[in-house]
PDB file of N, CA, C, O and CB in Angstrom:
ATOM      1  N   UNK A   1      65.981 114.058 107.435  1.00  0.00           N
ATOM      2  CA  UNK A   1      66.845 113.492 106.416  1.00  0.00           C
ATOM      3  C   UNK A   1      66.463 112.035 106.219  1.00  0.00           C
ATOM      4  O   UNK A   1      66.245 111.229 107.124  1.00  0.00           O
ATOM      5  CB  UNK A   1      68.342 113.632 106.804  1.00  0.00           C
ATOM      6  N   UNK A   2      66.420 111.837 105.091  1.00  0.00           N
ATOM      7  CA  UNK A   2      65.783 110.172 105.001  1.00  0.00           C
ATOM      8  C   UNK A   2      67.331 109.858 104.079  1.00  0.00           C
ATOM      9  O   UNK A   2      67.851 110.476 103.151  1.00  0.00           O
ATOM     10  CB  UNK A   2      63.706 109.819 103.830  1.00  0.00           C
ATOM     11  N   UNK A   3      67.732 108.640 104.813  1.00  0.00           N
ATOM     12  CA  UNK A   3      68.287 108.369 104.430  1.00  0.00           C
ATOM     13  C   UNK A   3      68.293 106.732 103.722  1.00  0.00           C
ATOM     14  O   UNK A   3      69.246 106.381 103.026  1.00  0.00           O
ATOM     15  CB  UNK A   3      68.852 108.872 105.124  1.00  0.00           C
ATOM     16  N   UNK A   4      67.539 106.138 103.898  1.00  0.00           N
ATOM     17  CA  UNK A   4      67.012 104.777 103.423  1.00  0.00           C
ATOM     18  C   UNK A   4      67.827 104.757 102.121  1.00  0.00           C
ATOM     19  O   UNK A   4      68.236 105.881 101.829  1.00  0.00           O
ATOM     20  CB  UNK A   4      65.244 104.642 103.204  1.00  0.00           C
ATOM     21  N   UNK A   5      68.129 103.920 101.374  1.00  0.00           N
ATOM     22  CA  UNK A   5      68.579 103.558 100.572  1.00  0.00           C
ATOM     23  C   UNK A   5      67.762 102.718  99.368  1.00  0.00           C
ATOM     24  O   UNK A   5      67.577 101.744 100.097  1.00  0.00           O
ATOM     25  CB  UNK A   5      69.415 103.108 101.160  1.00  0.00           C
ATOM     26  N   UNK A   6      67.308 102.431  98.468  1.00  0.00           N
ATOM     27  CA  UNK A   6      66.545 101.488  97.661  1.00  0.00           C
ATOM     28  C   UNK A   6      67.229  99.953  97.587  1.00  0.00           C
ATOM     29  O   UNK A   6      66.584  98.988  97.176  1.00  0.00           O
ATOM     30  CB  UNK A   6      66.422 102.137  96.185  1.00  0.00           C
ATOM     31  N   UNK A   7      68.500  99.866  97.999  1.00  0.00           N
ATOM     32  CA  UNK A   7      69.116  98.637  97.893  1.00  0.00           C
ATOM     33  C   UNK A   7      68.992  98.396  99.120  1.00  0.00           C
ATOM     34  O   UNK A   7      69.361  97.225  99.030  1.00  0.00           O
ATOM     35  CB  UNK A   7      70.427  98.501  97.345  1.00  0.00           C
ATOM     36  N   UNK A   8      68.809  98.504 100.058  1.00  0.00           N
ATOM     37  CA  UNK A   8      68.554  98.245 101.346  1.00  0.00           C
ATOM     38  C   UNK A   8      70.049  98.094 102.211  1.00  0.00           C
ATOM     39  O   UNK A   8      70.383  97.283 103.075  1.00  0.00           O
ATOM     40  CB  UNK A   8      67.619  96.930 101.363  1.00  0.00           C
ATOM     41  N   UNK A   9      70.869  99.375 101.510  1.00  0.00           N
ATOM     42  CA  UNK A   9      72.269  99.519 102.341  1.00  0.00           C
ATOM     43  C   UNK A   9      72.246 100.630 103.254  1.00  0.00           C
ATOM     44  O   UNK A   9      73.179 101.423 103.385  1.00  0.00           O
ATOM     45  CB  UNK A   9      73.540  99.756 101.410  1.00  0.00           C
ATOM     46  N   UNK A  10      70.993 100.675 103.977  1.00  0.00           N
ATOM     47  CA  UNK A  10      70.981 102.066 104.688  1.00  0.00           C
ATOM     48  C   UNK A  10      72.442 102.293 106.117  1.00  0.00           C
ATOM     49  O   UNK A  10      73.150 103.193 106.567  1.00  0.00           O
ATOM     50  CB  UNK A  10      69.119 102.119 105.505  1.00  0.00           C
ATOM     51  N   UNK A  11      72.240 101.057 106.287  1.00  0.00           N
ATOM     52  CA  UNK A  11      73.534 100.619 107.567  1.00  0.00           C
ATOM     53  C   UNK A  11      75.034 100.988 107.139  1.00  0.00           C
ATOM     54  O   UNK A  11      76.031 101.412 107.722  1.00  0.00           O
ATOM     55  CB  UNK A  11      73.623  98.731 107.864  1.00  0.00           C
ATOM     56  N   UNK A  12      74.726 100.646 105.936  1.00  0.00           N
ATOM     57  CA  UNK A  12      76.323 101.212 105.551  1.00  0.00           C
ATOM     58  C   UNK A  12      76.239 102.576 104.918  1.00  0.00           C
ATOM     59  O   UNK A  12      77.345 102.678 104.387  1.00  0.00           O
ATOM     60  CB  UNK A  12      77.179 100.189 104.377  1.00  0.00           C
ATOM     61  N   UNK A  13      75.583 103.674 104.664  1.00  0.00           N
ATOM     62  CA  UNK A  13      75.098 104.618 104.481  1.00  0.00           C
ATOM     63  C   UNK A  13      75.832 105.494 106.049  1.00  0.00           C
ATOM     64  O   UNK A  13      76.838 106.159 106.297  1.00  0.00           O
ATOM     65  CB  UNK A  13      73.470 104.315 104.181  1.00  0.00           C
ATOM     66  N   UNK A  14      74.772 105.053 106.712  1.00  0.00           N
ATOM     67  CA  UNK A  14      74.883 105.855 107.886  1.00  0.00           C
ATOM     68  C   UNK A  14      76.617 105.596 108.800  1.00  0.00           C
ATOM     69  O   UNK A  14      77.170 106.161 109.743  1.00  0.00           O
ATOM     70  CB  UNK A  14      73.405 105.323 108.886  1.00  0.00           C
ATOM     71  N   UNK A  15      76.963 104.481 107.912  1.00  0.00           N
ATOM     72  CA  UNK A  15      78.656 104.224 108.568  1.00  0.00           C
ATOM     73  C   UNK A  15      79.549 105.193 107.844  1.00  0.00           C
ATOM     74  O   UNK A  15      80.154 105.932 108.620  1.00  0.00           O
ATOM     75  CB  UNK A  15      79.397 102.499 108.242  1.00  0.00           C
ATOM     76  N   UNK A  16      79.768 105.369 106.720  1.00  0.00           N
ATOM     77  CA  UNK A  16      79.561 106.145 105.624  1.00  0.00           C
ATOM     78  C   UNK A  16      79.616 107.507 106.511  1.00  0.00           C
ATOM     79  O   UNK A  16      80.670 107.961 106.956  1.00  0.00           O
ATOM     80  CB  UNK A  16      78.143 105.777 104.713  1.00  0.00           C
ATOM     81  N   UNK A  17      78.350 108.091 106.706  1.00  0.00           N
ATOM     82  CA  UNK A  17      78.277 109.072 107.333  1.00  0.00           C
ATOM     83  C   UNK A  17      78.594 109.818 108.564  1.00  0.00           C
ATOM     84  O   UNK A  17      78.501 110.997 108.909  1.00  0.00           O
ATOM     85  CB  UNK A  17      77.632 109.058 107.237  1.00  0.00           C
ATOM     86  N   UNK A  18      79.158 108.305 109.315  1.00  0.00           N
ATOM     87  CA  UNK A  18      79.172 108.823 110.530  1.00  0.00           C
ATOM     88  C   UNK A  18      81.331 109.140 111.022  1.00  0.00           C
ATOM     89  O   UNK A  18      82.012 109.694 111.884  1.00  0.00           O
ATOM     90  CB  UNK A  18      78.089 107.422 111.603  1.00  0.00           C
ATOM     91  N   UNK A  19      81.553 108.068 109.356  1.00  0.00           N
ATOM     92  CA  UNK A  19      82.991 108.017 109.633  1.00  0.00           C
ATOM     93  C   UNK A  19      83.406 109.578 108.812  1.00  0.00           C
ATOM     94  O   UNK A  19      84.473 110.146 109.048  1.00  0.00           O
ATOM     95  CB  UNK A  19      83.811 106.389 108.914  1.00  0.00           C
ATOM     96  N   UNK A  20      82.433 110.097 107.891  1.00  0.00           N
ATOM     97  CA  UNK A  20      82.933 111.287 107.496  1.00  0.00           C
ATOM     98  C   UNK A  20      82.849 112.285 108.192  1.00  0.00           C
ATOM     99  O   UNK A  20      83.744 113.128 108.242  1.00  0.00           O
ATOM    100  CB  UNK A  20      82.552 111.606 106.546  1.00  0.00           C
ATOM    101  N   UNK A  21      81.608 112.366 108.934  1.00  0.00           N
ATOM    102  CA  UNK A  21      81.347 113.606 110.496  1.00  0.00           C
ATOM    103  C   UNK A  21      82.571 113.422 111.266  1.00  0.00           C
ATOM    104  O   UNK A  21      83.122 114.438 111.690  1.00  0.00           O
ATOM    105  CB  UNK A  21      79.812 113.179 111.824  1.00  0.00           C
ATOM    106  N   UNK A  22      83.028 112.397 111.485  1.00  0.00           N
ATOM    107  CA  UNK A  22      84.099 112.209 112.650  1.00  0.00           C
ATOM    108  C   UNK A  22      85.404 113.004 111.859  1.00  0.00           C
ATOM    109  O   UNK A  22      86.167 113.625 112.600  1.00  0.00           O
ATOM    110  CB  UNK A  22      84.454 110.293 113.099  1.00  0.00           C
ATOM    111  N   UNK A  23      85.667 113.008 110.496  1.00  0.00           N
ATOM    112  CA  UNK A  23      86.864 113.534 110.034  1.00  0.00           C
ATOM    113  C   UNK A  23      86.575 115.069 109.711  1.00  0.00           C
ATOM    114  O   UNK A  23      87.400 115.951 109.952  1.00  0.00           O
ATOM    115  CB  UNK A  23      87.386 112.701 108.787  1.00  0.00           C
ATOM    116  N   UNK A  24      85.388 115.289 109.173  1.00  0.00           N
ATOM    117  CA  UNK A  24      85.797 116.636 108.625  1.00  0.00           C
ATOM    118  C   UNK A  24      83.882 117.318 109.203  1.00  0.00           C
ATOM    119  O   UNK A  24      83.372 118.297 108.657  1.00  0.00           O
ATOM    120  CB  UNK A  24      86.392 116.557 106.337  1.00  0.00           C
ATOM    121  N   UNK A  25      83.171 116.507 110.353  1.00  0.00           N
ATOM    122  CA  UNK A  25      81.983 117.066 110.749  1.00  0.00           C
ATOM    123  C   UNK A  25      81.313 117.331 109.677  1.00  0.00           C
ATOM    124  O   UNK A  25      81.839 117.091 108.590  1.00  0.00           O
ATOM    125  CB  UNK A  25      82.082 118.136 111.518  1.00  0.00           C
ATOM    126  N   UNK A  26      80.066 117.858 109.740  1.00  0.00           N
ATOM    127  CA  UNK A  26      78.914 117.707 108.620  1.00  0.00           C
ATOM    128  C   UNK A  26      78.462 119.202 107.710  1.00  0.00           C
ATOM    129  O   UNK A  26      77.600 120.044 107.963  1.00  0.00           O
ATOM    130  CB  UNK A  26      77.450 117.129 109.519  1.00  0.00           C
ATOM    131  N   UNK A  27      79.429 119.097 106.592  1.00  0.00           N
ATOM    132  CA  UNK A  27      79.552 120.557 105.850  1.00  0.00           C
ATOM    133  C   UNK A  27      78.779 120.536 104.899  1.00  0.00           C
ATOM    134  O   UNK A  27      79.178 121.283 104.006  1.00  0.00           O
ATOM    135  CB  UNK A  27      80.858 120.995 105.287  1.00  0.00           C
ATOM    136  N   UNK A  28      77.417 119.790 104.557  1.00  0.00           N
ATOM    137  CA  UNK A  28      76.673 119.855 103.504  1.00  0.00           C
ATOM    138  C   UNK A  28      75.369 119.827 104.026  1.00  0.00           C
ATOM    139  O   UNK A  28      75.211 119.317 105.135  1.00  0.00           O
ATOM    140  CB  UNK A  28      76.954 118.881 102.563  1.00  0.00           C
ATOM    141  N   UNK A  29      74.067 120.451 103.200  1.00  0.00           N
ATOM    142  CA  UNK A  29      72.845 120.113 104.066  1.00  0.00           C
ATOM    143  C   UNK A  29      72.381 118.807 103.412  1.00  0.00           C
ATOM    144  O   UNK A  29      72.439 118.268 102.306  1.00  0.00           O
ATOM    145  CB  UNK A  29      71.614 121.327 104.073  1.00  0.00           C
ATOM    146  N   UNK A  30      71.678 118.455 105.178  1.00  0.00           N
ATOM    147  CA  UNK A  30      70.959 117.315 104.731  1.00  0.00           C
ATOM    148  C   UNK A  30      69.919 116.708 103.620  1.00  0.00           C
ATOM    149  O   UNK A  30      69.802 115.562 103.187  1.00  0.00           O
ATOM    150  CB  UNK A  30      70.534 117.191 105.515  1.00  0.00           C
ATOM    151  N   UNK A  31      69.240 117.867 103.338  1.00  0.00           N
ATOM    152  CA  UNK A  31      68.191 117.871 102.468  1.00  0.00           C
ATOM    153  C   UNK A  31      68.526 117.139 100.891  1.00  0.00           C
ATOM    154  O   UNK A  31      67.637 116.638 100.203  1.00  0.00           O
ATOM    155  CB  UNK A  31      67.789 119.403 102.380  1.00  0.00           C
ATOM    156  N   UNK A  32      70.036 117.195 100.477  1.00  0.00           N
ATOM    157  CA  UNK A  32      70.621 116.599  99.583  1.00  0.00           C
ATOM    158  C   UNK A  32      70.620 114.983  99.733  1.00  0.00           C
ATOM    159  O   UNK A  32      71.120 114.262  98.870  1.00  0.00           O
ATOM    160  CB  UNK A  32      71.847 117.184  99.545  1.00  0.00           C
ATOM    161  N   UNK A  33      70.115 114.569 100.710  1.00  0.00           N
ATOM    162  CA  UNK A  33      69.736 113.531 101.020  1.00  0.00           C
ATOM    163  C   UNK A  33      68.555 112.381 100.630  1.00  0.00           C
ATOM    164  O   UNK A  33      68.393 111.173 100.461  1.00  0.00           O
ATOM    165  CB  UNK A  33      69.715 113.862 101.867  1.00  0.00           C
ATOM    166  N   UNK A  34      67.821 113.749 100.616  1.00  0.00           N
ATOM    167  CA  UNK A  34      65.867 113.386  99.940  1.00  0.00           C
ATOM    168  C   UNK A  34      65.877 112.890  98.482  1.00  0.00           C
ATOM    169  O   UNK A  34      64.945 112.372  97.867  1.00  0.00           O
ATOM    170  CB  UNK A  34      64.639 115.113  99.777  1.00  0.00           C
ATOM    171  N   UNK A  35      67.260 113.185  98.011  1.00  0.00           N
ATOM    172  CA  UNK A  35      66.824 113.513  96.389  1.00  0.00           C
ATOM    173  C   UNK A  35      67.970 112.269  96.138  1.00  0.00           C
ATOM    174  O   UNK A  35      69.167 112.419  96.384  1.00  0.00           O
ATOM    175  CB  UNK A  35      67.181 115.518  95.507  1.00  0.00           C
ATOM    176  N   UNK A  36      67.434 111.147  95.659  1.00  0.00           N
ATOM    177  CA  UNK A  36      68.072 109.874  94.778  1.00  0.00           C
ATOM    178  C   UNK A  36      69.716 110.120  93.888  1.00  0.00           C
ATOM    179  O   UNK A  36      70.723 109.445  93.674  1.00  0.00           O
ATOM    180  CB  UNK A  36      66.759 109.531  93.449  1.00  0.00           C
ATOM    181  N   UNK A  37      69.268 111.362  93.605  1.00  0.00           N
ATOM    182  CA  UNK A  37      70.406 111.335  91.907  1.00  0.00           C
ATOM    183  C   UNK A  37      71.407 112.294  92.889  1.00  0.00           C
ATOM    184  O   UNK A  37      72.623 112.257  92.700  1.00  0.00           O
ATOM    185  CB  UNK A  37      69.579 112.443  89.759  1.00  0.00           C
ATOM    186  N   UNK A  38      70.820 113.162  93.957  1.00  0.00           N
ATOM    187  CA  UNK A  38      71.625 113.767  94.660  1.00  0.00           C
ATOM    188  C   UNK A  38      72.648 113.102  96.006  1.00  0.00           C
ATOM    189  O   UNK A  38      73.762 113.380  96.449  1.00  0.00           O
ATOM    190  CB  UNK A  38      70.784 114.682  95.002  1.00  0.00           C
ATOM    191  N   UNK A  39      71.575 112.087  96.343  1.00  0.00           N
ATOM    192  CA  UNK A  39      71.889 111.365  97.536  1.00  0.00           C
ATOM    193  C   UNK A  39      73.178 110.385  96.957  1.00  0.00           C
ATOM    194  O   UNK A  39      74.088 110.323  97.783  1.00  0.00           O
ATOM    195  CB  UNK A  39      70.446 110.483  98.163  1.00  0.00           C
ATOM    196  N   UNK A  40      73.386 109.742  95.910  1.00  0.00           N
ATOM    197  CA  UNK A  40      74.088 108.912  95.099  1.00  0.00           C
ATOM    198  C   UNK A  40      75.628 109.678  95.016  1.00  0.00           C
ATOM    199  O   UNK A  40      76.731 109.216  95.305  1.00  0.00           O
ATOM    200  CB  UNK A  40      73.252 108.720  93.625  1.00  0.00           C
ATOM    201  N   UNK A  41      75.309 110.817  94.587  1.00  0.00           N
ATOM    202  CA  UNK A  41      76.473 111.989  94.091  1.00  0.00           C
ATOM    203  C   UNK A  41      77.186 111.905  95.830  1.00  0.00           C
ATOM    204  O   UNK A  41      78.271 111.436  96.173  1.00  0.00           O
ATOM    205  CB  UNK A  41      75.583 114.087  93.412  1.00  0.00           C
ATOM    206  N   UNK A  42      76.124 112.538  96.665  1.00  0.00           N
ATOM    207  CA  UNK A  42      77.029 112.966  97.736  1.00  0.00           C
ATOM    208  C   UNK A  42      77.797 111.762  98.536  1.00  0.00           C
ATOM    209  O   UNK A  42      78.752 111.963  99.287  1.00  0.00           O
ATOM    210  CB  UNK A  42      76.178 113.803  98.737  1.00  0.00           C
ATOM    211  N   UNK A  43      77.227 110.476  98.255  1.00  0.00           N
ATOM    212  CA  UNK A  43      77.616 109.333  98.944  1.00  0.00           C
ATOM    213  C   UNK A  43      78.726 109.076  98.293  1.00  0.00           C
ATOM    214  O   UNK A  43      79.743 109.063  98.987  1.00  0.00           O
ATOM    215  CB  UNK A  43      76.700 108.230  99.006  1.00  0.00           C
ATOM    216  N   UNK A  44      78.869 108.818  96.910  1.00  0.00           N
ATOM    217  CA  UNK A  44      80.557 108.868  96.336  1.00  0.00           C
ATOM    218  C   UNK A  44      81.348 110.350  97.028  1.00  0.00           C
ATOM    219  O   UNK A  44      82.192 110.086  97.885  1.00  0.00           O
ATOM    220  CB  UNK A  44      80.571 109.041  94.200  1.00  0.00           C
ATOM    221  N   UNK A  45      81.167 111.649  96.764  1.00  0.00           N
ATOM    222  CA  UNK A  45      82.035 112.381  97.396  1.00  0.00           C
ATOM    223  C   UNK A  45      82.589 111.823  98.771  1.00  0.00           C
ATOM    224  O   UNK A  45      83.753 111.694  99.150  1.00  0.00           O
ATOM    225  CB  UNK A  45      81.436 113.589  97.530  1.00  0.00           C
ATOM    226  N   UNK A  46      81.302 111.511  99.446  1.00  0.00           N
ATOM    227  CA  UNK A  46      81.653 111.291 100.817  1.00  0.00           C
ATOM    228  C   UNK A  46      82.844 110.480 101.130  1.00  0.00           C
ATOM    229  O   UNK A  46      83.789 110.716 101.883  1.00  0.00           O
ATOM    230  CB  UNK A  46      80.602 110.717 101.439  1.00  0.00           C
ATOM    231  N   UNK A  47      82.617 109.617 100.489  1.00  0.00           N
ATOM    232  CA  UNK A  47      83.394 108.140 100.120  1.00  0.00           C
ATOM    233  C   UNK A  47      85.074 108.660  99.840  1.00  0.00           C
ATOM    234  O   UNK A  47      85.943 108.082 100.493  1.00  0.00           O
ATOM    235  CB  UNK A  47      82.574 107.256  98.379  1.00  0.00           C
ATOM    236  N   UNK A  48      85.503 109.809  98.811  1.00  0.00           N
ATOM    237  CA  UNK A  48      86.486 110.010  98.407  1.00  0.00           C
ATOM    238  C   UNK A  48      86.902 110.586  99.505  1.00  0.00           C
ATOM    239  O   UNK A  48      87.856 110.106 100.117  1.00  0.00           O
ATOM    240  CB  UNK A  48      86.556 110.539  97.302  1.00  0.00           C
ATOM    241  N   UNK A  49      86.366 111.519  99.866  1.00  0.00           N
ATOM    242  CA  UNK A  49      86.856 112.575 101.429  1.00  0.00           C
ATOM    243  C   UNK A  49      87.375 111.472 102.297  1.00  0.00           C
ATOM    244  O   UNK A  49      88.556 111.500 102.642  1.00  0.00           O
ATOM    245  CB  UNK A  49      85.314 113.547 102.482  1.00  0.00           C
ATOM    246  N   UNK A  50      86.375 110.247 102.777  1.00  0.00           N
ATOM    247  CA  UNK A  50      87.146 109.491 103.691  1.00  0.00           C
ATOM    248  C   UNK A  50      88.015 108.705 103.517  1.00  0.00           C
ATOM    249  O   UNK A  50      88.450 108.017 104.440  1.00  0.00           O
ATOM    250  CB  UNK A  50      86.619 108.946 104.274  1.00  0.00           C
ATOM    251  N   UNK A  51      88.460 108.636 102.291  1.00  0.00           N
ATOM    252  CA  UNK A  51      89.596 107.930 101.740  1.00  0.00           C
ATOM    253  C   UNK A  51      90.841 108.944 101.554  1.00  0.00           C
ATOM    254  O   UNK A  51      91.994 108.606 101.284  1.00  0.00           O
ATOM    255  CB  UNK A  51      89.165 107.259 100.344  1.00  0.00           C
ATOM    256  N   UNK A  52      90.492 109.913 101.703  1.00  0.00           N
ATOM    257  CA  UNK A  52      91.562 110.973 101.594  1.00  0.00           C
ATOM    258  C   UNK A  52      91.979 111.076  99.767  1.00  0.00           C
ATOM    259  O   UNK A  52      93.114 110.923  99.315  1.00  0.00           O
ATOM    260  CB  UNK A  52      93.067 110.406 102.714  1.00  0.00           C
ATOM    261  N   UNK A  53      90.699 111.378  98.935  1.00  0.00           N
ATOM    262  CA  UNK A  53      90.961 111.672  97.531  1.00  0.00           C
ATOM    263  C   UNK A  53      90.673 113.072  97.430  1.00  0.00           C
ATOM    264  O   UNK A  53      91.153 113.771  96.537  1.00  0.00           O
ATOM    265  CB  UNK A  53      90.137 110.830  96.526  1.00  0.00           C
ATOM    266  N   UNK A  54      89.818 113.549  98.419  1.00  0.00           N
ATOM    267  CA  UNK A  54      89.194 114.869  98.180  1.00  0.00           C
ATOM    268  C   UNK A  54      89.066 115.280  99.664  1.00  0.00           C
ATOM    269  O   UNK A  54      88.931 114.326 100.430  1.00  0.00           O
ATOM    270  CB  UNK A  54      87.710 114.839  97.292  1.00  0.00           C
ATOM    271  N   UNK A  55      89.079 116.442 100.192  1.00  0.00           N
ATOM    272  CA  UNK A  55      88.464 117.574 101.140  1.00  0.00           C
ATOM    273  C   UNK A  55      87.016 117.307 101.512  1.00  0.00           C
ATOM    274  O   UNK A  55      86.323 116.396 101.059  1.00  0.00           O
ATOM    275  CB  UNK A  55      88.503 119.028 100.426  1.00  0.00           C
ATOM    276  N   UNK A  56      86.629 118.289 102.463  1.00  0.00           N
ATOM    277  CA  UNK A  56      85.461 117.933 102.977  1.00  0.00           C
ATOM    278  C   UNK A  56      84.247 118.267 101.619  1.00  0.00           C
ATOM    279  O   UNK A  56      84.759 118.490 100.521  1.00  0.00           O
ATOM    280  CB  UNK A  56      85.271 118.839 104.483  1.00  0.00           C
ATOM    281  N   UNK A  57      82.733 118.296 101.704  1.00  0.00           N
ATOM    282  CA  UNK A  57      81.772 117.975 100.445  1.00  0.00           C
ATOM    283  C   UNK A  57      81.386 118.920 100.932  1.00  0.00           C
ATOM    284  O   UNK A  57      81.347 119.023 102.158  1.00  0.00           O
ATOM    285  CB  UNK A  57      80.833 116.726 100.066  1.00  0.00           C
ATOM    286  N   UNK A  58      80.879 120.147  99.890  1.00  0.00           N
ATOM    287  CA  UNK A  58      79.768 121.071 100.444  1.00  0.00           C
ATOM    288  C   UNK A  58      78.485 120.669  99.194  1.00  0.00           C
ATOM    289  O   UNK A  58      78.615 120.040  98.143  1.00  0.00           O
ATOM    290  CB  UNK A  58      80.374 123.039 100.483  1.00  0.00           C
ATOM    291  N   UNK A  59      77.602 121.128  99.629  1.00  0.00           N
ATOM    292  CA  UNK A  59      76.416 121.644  98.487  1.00  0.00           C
ATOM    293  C   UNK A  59      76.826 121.953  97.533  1.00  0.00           C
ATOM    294  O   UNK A  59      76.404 121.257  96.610  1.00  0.00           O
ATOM    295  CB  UNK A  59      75.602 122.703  98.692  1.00  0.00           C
ATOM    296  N   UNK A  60      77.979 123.257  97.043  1.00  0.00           N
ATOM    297  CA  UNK A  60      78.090 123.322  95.582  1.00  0.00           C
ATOM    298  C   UNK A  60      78.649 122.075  95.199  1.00  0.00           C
ATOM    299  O   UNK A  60      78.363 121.477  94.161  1.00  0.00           O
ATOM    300  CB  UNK A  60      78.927 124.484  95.061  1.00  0.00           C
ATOM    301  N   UNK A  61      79.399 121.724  96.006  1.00  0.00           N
ATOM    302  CA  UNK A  61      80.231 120.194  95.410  1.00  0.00           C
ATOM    303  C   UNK A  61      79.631 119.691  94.783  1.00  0.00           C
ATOM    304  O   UNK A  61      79.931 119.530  93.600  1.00  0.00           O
ATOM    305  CB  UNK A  61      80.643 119.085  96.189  1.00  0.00           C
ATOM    306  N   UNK A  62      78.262 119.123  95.454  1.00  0.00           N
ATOM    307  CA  UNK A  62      77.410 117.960  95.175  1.00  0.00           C
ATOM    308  C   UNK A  62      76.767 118.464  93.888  1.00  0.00           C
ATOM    309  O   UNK A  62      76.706 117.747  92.889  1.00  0.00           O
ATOM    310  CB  UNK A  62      76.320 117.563  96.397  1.00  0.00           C
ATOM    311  N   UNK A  63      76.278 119.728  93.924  1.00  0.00           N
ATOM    312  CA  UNK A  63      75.082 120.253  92.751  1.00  0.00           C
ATOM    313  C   UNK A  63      75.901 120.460  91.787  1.00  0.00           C
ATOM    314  O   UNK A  63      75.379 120.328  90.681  1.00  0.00           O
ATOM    315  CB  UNK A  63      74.114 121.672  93.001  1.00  0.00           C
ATOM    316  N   UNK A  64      77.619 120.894  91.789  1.00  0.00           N
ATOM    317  CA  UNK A  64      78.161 121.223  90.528  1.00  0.00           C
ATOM    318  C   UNK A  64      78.495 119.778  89.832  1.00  0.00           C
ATOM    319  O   UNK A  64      79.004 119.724  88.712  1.00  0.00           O
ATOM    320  CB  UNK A  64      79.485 122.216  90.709  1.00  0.00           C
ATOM    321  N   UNK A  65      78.151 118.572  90.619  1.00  0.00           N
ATOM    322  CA  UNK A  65      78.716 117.028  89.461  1.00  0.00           C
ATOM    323  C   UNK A  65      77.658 116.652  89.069  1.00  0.00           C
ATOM    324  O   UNK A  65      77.437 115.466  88.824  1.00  0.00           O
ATOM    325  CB  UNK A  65      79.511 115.511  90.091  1.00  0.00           C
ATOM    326  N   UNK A  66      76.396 118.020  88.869  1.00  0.00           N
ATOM    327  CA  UNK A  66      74.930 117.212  87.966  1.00  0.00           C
ATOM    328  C   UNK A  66      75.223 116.374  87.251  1.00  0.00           C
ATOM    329  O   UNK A  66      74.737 115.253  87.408  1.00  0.00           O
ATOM    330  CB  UNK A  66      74.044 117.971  86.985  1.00  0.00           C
ATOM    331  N   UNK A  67      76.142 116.651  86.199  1.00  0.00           N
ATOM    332  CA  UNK A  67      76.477 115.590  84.765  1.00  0.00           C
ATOM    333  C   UNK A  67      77.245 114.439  85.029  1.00  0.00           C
ATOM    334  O   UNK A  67      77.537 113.634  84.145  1.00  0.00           O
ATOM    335  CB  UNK A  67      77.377 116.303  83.558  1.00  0.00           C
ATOM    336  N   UNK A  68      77.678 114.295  86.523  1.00  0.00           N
ATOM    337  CA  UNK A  68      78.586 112.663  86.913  1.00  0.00           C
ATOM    338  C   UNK A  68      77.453 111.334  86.531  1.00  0.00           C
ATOM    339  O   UNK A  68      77.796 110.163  86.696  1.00  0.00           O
ATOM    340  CB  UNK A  68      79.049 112.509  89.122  1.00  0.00           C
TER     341      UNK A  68
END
């Protein structure tokens, strides 16, 4: 999983990630990760889940907000 970031926020990425594993563990594959327009999508879901706007993120989640 590459998770690097182009803005160089990979640190908060992986905080991000590690505070959403702790609430609802890791229900999406990583591979959604590789892909920019995908990686973007799942990092806002992620974001809402740990704020308590939304449930945990799967794959369809991420692939059904192509048009966000």
């Amino acid at each position: 999983m590459n998770v690097e970031l182009e803005d160089g926020s990979e640190a908060g990425l992986l905080m991000l990630i590690q505070q959403y594993a702790g609430k609802f563990g890791i229900t999406f594959s990583s591979k959604l990760m590789d892909d920019p327009v995908t990686r973007s999508r799942l990092t806002r879901l992620m974001g809402e889940a740990v704020m308590g706007r939304r449930g945990a993120v799967t794959d369809e989640d991420v692939l059904s907000h192509a048009n966000d």
